[in-house]
C-alpha positions in Angstrom: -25.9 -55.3 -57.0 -24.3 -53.1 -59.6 -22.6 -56.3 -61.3 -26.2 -57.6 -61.1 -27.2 -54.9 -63.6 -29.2 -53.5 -60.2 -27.3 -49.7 -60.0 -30.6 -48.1 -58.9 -31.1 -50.1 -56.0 -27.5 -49.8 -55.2 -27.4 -46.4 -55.1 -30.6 -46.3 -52.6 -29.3 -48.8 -50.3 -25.9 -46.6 -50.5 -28.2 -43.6 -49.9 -29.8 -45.2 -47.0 -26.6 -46.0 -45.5 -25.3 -42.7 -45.8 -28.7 -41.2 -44.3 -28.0 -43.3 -41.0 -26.8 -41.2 -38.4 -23.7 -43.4 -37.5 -22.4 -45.8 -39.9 -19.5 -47.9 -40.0 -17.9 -49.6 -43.4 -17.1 -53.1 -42.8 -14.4 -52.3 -45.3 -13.2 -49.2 -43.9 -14.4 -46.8 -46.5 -15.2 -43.2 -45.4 -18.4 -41.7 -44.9 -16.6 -39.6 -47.8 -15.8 -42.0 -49.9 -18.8 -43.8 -49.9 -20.5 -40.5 -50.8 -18.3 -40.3 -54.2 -19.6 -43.4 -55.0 -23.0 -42.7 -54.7 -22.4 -40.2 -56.8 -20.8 -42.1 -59.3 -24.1 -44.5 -59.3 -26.0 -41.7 -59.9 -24.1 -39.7 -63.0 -23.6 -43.4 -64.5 -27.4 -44.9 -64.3 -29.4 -42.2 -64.0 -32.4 -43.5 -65.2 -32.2 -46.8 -62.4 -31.4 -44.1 -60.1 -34.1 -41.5 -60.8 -36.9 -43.3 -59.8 -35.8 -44.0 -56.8 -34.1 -41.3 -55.7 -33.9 -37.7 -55.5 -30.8 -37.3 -57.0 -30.4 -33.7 -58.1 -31.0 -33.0 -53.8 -28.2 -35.4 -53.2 -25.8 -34.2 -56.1 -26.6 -30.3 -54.4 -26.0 -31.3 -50.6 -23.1 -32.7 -51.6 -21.5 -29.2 -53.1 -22.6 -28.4 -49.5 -21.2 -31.0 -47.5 -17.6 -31.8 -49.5 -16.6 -28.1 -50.4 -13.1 -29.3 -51.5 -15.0 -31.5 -54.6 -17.5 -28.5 -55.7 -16.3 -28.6 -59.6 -16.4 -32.1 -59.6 -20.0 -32.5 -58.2 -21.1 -29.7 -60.4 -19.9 -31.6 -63.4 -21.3 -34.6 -62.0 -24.7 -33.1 -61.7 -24.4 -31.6 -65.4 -23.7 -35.2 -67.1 -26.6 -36.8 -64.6 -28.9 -34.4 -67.1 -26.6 -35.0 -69.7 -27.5 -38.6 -69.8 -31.2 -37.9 -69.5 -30.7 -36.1 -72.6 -32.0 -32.6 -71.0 -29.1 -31.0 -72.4 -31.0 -27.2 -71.4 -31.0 -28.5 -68.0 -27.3 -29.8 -68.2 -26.5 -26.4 -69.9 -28.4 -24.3 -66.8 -26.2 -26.0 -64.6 -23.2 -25.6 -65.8 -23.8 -21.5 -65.9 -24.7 -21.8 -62.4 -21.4 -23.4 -61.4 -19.5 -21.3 -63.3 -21.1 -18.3 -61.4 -20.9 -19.8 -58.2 -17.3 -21.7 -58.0 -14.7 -20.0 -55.8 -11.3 -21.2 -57.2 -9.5 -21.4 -60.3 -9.3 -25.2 -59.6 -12.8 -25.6 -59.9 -13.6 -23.0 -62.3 -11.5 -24.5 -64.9 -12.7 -27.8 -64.4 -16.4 -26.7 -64.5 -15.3 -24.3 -67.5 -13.7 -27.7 -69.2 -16.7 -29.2 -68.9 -18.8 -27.2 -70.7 -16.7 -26.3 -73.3 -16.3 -29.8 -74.1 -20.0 -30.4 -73.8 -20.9 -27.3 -75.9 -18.1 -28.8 -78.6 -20.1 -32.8 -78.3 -23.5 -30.6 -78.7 -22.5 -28.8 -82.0 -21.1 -31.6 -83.6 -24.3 -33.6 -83.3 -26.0 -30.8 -85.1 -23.2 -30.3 -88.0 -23.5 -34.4 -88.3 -27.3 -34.5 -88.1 -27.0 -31.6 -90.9 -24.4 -33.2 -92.9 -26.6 -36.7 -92.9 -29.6 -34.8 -93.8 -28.0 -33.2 -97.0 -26.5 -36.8 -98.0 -30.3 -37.7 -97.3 -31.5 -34.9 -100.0 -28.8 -35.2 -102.6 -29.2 -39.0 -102.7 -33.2 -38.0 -103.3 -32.5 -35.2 -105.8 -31.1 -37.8 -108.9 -33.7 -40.6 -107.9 -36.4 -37.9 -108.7 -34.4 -36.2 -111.6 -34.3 -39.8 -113.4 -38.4 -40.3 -112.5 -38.6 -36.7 -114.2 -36.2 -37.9 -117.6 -38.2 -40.9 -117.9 -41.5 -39.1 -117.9 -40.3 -36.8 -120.5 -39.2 -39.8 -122.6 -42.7 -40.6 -122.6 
């Protein structure tokens, strides 16, 4: 399904699967496993998967379920808003995981994270600046000849 272009109705058959009370790969895969890809779905096609599922509740049971992967599902849930563009959502998330992380592992990964998302965010800006000022200085002599010329006049 997902080489069919079809991730959101991967990820809610996945989901269903995982719902089931006993379920068993026919490839052997963990319950685990199969989780982390679910995940995956989710953080990569958000908006196939957001419609159809609640993904932000899975994304949280899962820092409740697979304590030994809490930085990377918190970073996970922060680049699921992240690519919905609701960077203040993305930004609220990673505060709480840094509050809420109990080892350095974790920490530093979720700390990582955000740096490097902060860094991506303020370079948008300086670029959005800088093409805005190229914008204005390449209007400023267009208008300064239309002045000359009507002062030639």
């Amino acid at each position: 399904l997902v080489t069919a272009g079809r991730a959101g109705e991967a990820a809610e058959r996945l989901a269903d699967l995982l719902n089931r009370g006993v379920f068993i790969s026919p490839r052997g895969q963990t319950r685990h496993a199969l989780w982390l890809r679910l995940c995956q779905l989710i953080c990569e096609n958000p908006a196939a998967c957001a419609g159809r599922l609640r993904c932000e509740a899975i994304l949280r049971g899962g820092l409740r379920e697979y304590t030994d992967e809490v930085g990377h599902i918190w970073t996970s849930l922060a680049d699921y808003f992240i690519r919905l563009a609701q960077f203040e959502k993305a930004r609220d998330v990673y505060e709480e995981a840094a509050t809420t992380v109990l080892t350095v592992r974790d920490f530093s990964m979720v700390f990582d994270a955000y740096a490097q998302f902060e860094e991506s965010m303020i370079t948008a800006r300086m670029q959005a600046v800088a093409d805005l000022e190229a914008e204005l200085g390449a209007a400023a002599p267009a208008e300064e000849a239309r002045a000359a010329g009507a002062g030639d006049k």
